[in-house]
C-alpha positions as CSV (number, residue, x, y, z in Angstrom):
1,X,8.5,4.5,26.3
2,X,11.0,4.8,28.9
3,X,14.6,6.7,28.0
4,X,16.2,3.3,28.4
5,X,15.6,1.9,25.5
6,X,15.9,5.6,23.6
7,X,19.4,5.3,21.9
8,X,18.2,1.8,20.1
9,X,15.1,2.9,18.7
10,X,17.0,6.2,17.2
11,X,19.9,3.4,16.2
12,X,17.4,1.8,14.3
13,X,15.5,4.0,13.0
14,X,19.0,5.4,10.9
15,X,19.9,1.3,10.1
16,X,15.5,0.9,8.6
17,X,17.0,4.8,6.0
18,X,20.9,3.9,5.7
19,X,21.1,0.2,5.0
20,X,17.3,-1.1,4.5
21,X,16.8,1.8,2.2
22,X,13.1,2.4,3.5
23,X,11.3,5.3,1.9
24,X,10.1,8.0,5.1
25,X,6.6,6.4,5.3
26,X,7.7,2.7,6.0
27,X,10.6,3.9,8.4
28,X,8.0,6.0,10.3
29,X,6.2,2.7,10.4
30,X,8.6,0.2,12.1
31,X,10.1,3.0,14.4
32,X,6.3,3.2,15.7
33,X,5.5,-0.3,15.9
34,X,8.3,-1.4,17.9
35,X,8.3,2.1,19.8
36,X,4.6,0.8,21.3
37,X,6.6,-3.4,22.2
38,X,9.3,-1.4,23.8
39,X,7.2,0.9,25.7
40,X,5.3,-2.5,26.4
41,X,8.6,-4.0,27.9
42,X,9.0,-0.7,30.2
43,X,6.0,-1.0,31.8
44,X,6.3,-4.5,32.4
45,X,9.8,-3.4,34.4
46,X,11.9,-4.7,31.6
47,X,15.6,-3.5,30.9
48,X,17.4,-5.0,28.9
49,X,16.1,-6.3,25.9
50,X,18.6,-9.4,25.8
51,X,16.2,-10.8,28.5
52,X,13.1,-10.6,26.6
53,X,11.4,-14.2,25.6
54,X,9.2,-16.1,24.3
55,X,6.6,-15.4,27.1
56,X,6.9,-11.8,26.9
57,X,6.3,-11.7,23.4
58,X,3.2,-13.6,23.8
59,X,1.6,-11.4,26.8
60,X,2.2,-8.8,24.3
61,X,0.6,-10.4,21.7
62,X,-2.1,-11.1,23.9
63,X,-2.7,-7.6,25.0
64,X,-2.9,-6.4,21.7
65,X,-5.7,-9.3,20.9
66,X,-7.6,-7.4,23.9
67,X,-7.5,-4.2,22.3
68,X,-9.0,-5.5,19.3
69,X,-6.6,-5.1,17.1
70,X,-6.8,-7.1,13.4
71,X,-5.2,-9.7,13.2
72,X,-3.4,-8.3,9.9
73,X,-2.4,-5.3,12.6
74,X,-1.0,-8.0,15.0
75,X,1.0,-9.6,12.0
76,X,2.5,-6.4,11.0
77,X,3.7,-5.1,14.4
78,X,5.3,-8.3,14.8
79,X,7.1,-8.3,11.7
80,X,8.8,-4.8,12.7
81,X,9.6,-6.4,15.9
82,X,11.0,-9.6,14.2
83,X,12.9,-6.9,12.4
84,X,14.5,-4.9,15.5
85,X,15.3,-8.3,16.6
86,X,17.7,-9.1,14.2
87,X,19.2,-5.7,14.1
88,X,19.8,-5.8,17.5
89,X,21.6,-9.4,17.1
90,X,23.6,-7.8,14.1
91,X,25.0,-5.1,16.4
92,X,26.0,-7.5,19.3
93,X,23.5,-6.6,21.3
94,X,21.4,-9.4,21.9
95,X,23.0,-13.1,22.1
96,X,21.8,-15.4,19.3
97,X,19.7,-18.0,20.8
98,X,16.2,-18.9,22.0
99,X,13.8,-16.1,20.5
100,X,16.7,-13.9,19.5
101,X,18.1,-16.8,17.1
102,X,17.3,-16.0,13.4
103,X,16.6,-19.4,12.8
104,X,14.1,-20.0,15.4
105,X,11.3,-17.4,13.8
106,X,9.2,-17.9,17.1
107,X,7.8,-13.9,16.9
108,X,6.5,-15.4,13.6
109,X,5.0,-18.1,15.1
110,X,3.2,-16.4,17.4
111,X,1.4,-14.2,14.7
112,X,-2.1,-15.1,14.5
113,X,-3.4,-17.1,11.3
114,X,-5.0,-14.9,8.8
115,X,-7.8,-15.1,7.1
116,X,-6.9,-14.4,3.2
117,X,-9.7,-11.6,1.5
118,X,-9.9,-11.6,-2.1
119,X,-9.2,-7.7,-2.9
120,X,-12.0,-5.8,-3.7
121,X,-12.4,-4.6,-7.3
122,X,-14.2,-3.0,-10.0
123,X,-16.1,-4.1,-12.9
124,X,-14.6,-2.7,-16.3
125,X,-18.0,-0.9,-16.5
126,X,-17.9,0.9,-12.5
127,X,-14.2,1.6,-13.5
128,X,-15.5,3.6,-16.4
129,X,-18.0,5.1,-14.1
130,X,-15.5,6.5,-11.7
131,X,-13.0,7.2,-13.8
132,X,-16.1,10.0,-15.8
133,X,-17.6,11.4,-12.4
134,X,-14.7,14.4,-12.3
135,X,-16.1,18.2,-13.4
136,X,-14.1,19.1,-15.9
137,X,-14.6,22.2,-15.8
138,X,-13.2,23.4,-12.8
139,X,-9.4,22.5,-12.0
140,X,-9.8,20.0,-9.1
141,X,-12.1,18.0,-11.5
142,X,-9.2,18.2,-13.7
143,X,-6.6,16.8,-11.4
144,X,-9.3,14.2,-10.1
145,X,-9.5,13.1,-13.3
146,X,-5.9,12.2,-14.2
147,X,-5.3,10.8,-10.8
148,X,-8.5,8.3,-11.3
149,X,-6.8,7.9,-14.8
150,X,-3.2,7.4,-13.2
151,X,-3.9,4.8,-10.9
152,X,-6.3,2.6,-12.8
153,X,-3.7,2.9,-15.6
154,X,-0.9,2.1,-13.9
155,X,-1.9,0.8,-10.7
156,X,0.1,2.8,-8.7
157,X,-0.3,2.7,-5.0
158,X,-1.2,6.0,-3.4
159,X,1.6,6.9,-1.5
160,X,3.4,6.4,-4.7
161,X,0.9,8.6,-6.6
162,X,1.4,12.0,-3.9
163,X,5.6,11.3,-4.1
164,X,5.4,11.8,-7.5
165,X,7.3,14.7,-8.7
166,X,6.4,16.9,-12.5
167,X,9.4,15.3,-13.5
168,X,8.7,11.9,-13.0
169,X,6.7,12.0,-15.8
170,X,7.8,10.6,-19.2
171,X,4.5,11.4,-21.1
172,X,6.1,11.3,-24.4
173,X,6.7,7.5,-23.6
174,X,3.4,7.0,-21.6
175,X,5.4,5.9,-18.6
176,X,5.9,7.3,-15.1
177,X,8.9,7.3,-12.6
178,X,7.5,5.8,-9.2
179,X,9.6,5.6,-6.1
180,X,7.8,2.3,-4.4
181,X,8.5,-0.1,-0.9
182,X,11.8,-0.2,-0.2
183,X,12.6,2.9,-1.8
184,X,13.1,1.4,-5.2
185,X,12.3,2.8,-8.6
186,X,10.1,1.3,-10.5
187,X,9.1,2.1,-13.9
188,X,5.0,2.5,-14.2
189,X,3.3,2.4,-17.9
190,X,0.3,4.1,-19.2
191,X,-2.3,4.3,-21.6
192,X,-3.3,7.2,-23.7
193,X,-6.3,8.0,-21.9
194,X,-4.2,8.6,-18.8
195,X,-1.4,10.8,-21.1
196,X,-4.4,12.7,-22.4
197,X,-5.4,13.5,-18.9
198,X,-1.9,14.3,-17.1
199,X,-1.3,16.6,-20.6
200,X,-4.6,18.5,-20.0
201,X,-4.0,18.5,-15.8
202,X,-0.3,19.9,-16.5
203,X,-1.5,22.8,-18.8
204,X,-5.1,23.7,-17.8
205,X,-5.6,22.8,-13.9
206,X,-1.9,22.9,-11.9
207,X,-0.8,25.9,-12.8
208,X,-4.0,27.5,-11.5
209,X,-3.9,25.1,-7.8
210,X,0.3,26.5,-8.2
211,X,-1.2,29.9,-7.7
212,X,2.1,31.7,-8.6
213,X,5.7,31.1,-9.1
214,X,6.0,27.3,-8.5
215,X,6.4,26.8,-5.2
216,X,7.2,23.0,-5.1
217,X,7.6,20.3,-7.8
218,X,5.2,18.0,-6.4
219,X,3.0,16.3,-9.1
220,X,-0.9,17.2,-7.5
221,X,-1.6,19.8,-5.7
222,X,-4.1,20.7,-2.8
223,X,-5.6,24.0,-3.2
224,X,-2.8,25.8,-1.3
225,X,-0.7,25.2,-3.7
226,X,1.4,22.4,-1.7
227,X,1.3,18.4,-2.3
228,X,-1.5,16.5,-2.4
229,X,-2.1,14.1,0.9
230,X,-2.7,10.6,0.6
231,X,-5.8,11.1,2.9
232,X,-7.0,13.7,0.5
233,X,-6.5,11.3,-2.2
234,X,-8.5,8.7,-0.5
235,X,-11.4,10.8,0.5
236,X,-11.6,12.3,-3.1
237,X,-11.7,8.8,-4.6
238,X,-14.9,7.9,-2.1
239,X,-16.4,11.6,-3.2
240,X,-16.4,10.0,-7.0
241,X,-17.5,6.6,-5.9
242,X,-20.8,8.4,-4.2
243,X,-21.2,10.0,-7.7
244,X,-21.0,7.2,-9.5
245,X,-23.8,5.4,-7.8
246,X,-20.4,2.9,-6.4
247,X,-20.9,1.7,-2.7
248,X,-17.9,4.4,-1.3
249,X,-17.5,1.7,1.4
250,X,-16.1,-0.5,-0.7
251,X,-14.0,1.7,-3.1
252,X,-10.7,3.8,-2.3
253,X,-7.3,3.7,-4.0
254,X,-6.2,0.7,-3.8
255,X,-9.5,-0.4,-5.1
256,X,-8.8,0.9,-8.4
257,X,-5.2,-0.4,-7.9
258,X,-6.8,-4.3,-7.7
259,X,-8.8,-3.5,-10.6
260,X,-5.9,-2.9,-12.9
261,X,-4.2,-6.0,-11.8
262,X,-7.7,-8.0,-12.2
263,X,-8.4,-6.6,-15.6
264,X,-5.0,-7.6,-17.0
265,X,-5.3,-10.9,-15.9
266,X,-8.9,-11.0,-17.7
267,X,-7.6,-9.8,-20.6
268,X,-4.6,-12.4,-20.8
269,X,-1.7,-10.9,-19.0
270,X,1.1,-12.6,-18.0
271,X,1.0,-13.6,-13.9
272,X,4.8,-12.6,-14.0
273,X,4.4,-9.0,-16.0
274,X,1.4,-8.2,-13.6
275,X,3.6,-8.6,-10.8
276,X,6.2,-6.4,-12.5
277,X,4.1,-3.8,-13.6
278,X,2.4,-4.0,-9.8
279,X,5.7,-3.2,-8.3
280,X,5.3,-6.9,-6.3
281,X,9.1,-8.7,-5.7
282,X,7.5,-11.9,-4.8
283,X,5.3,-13.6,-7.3
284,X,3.6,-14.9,-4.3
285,X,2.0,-11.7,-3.3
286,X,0.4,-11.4,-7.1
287,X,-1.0,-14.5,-7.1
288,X,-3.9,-13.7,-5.0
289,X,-5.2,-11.8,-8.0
290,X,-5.9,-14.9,-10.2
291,X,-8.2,-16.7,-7.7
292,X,-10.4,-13.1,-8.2
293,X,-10.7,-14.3,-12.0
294,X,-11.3,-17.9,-11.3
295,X,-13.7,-16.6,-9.3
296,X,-15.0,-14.7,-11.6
297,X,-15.1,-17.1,-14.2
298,X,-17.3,-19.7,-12.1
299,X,-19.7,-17.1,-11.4
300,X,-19.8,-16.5,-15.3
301,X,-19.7,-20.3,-15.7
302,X,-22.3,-20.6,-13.2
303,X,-24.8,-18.3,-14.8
304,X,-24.0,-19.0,-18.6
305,X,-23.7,-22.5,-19.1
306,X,-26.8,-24.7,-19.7
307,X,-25.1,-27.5,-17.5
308,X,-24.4,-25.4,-14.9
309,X,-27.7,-24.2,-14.6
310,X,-29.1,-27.7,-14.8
311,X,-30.3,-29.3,-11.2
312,X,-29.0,-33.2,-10.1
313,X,-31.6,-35.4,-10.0
């Protein structure tokens, strides 16, 4: 990206932490996405961003296409622009008309349709699996073991799981303090399973991965002693799906985080206290979990019923 369009991006990028209140992870997001459309617009000889249009942004949109990017990629990048966009107007520095007018919504438009995926989840019976694949005997089985338990208990996401702090615990009353999108606190509950296996992680395994005087107050440790990675997380959680006999293709964090939200809604849950407990603030984005049960329940309709079963004719 050209120095031209520098002092916005570093504009922004303190608007996305001082006023959006994004959490480090999500600001880094944006500030890359629309880093790539502005170094886009300065190879295409743009410079000033008041003159970009509706044709521009659909050459970009285009090139992207060409590079194969998912369509959910597409959708995101656009939203960051859409974003910038109305920062910019906010400052003055873009007039508020054609594609620049916050009523228009044309870098919406020009996001491709998606094609909605039911998330993939666990049976009660693979969750059980996973969640007893961990070595207990060493300490990394132990920390395995109440992360598993964390996040199918709570359904915490992952980069909510490595932010957590030793004090954002509240064991005593089986809840957890998470920092989630937006950098808003959220309150995450647990079951006893999960309290059992936090207790036993916080007095048998961490201090042994601290190696020392406690270096940092993160939560899970690597084995230097410093904060556990999401991509470590992630590739841990395949390692237990292998030894579970679980397809480690189709099983990662998040996995276990759509199986919590699944099983509640089996089990009677309230759609609204799902999206609470999720961390969702639209009721929309939760809703995707109760065409997994209806699916479910036709397959179990399907296969149990003697009517179902029974061929026309």
């Amino acid at each position: 990206m050209q120095d031209i369009f520098a002092p916005q991006l570093a504009e922004y990028s303190r608007y996305l932490v001082a006023e959006r209140g994004l959490a480090p992870r999500s600001r880094e997001g944006y500030v890359h996405h629309v880093g790539a459309f502005l170094a886009f617009l300065a190879r295409q000889g743009v410079t000033d961003l008041a003159g970009v249009d509706r044709t521009m942004l659909r050459r970009y949109v285009v090139t992207l296409s060409e590079a194969k990017r998912a369509k959910s990629g597409i959708a995101l990048r656009l939203s960051a622009i859409r974003s910038f966009m109305r920062f910019l107007v906010g400052r003055g520095q873009a007039p508020r008309r054609g594609l620049w007018s916050g009523r228009s919504y044309e870098a919406r438009a020009l996001a491709p349709k998606q094609e909605q995926r039911l998330p993939s989840f666990l049976t009660e019976a693979e969750a059980e699996r996973l969640l007893g694949s961990s070595d207990l005997s060493t300490a990394f089985g132990i920390r395995d073991r109440a992360i598993l338990e964390l996040v199918y208990a709570s359904g915490l996401r992952v980069s909510e799981v490595v932010d957590l702090d030793v004090a954002s615990l509240e064991l005593d009353l089986r809840q957890v303090r998470a920092w989630g999108k937006g950098s808003k606190e959220r309150i995450a509950l647990i079951g006893v399973p999960a309290q059992k296996a936090l207790i036993t992680y916080l007095r048998d395994a961490r201090p042994e991965l601290l190696g020392g005087p406690p270096r940092n107050d993160a939560l899970f440790l690597n084995r230097y002693g410093g904060r556990l990675s999401q991509r470590s997380v992630q590739n841990m959680v395949k390692i237990h799906a292998m030894r579970s006999g679980l397809d480690p293709r189709r099983v990662h964090p998040h996995t276990l985080r759509h199986s919590f939200a699944t099983h509640l809604l089996d089990g009677g849950a309230d759609l609204r206290v799902v999206q609470e407990l999720l961390g969702h603030s639209s009721p929309s984005t939760t809703q995707i979990y109760t065409h997994i049960t209806q699916v479910q329940a036709r397959k179990v309709y399907d296969a149990a019923h003697p009517l179902a079963r029974r061929k026309e004719g």
